[in-house]
N, C-alpha and C positions, 0 to 999 in steps of 0.2 A: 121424749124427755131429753134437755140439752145435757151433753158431754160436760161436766164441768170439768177445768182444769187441760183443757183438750193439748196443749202447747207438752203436755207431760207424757201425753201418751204417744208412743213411738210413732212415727206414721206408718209403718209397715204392719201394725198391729190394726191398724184403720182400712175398714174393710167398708168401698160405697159398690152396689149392685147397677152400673151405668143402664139394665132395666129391668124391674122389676115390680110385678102386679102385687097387690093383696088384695081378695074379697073386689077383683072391681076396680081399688083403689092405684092408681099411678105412681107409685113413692121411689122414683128412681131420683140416682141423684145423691146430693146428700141428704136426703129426707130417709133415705136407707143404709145409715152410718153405725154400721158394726163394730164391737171392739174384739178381736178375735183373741177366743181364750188363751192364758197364758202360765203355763206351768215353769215351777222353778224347783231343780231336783240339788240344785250342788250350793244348798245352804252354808253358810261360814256361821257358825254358832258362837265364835270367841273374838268375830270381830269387833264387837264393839268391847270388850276386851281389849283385843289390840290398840284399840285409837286412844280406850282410856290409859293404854300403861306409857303413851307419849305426848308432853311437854303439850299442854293447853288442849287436852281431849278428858282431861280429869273429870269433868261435871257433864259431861254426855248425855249420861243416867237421868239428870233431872229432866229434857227434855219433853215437853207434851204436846208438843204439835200446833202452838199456835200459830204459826207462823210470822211472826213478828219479826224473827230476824230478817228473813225473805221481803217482806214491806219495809223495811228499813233500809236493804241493800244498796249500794250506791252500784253496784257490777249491776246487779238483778234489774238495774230501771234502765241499761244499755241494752243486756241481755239476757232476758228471761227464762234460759235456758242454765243461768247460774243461780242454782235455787239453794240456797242451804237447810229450809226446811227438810226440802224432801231427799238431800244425802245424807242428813242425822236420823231420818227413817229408815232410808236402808241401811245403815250403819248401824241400825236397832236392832233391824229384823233378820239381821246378816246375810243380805242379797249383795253379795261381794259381787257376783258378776253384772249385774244391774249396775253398781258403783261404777265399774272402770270403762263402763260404756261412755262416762264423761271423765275420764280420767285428763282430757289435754286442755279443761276447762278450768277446773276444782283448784288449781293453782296460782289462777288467776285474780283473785281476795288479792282486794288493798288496802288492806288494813285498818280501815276508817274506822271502825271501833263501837258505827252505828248499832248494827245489831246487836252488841254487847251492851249496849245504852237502852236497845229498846227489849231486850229479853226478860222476861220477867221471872224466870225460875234460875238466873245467874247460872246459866249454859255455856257462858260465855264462848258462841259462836264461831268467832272468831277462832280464836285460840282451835276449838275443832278444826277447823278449816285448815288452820297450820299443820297443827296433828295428822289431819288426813293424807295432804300436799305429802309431808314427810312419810306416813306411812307406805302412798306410792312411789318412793324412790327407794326407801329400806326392802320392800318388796320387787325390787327392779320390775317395776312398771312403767315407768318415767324413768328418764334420766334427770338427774341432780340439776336443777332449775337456776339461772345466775344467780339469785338470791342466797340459795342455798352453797353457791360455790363463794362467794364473798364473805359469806359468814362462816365457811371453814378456813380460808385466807386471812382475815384476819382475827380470829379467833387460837388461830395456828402462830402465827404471830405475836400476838399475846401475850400468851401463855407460854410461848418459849423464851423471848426475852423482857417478860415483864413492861413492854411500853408499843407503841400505835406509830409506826413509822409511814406518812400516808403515801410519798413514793411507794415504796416496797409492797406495800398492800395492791394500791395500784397497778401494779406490774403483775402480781400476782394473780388477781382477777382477770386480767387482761389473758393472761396467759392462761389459766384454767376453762377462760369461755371461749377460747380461740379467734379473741379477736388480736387485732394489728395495737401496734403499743404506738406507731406514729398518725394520730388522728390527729383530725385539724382540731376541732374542739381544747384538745391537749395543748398543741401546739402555739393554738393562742395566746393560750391561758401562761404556758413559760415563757412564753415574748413580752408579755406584760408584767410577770413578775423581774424579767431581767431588766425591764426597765423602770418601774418601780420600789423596786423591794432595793434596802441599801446594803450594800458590800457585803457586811460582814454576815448578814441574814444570808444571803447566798452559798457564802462561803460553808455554812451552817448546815443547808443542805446536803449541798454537793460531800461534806462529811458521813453526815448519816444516811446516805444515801451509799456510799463508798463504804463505810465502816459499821456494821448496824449495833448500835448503841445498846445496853442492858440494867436492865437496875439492878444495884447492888445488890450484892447478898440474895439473890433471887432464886437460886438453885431449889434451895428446900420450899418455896414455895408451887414451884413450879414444876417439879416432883410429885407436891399436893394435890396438885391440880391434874396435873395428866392420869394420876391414878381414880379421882374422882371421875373423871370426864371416861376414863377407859372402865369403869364398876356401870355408871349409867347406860353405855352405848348397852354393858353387856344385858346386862335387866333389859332394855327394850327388846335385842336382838331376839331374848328368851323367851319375853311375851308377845313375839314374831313369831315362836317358832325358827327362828333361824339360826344357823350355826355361827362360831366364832367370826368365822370367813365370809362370810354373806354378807356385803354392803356396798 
């Protein structure tokens, strides 16, 4: 009988007999392709729980296994080893350690939105995927991914002075992923505005860049917001299990 799905099962769990008889018969080889039994004792029963109680893990539950999102994958047709089917199962069946076995993959979603186009019970895929990514950094599994550090930078930004200064933001990315702020890339790119861009555009800059700019009257909103933003961290951190201090 063929192994289906074989690229899933661990290869260390792939057992071939280099030789051995049956009745007579010669079946050394892979004609004698074992899958060696596999127990799992340290179930997580609230993990899909967990993923549902974070930002696009919400419809989880509706999941049935077609695998649709998986054939739609645009990662999955590189590498087949990025399956989303089969980490919304173990995220069903709460095989947490099964999960983090591919924990430096599952990050790796770009977004494309296909799966969520071709899912048919609006799982939206996706969005798990995000969920997930984030559950392993809330869980110090992962460390906090560029993506994730650009979107506390400017998000941080934001919400402190009410506007999107993209110097500052810039710097701050840079700074949080520990790269160099003097790249050629960069460096281009402000040789061409110094010689394109006119006077007083510059001058514009070099202002808000120097003085960071705020919108009026913004206090009380922005007070709003951080008590919002600081109620949600806490709801997840709880439906983590983690304490105040954990992140």
């Amino acid at each position: 009988m063929p192994i289906h799905e074989k690229h899933l099962i661990r290869p260390e769990n792939l057992i071939e007999h280099e030789k051995l008889v049956i009745d007579g018969v010669d079946v050394s080889g892979h004609w004698s392709t074992f899958i060696a039994p596999r127990v799992v004792t340290d179930y997580n029963e609230a993990l899909q729980d967990e993923i549902a109680a974070l930002p696009g893990g919400e419809n989880i539950h509706r999941c049935w296994q077609c695998g649709s999102c998986t054939n739609a994958c645009t990662v999955n047709a590189v590498n087949p080893d990025f399956n989303p089917r089969y980490w919304i199962y173990l995220i069903r069946m709460g095989m947490e350690s099964e999960l983090l076995r591919d924990k430096d993959i599952i990050w790796q979603c770009v977004s494309c939105n296909k799966c969520t186009y071709a899912c048919p019970r609006d799982v939206v895929p996706e969005g798990v995927m995000k969920a997930t990514a984030h559950w392993l950094e809330l869980k110090g599994h992962t460390k906090p991914s560029p993506s994730t550090v650009f979107d506390e930078v400017f998000s941080d930004q934001v919400i402190e002075t009410g506007l999107m200064e993209e110097s500052r933001t810039v710097r701050g990315f840079f700074a949080g992923t520990g790269q160099a702020l003097m790249q050629d890339w960069l460096l281009a790119m402000v040789r061409a505005m110094l010689v394109h861009l006119p006077v007083k555009w510059l001058m514009h800059l070099g202002l808000t860049t120097v003085f960071q700019p705020r919108t009026k009257n913004w206090s009380r909103a922005r007070d709003a917001i951080k008590d919002y933003v600081a109620e949600q961290q806490a709801e997840q951190r709880k439906a983590l299990g983690l304490s105040a201090q954990e992140h």
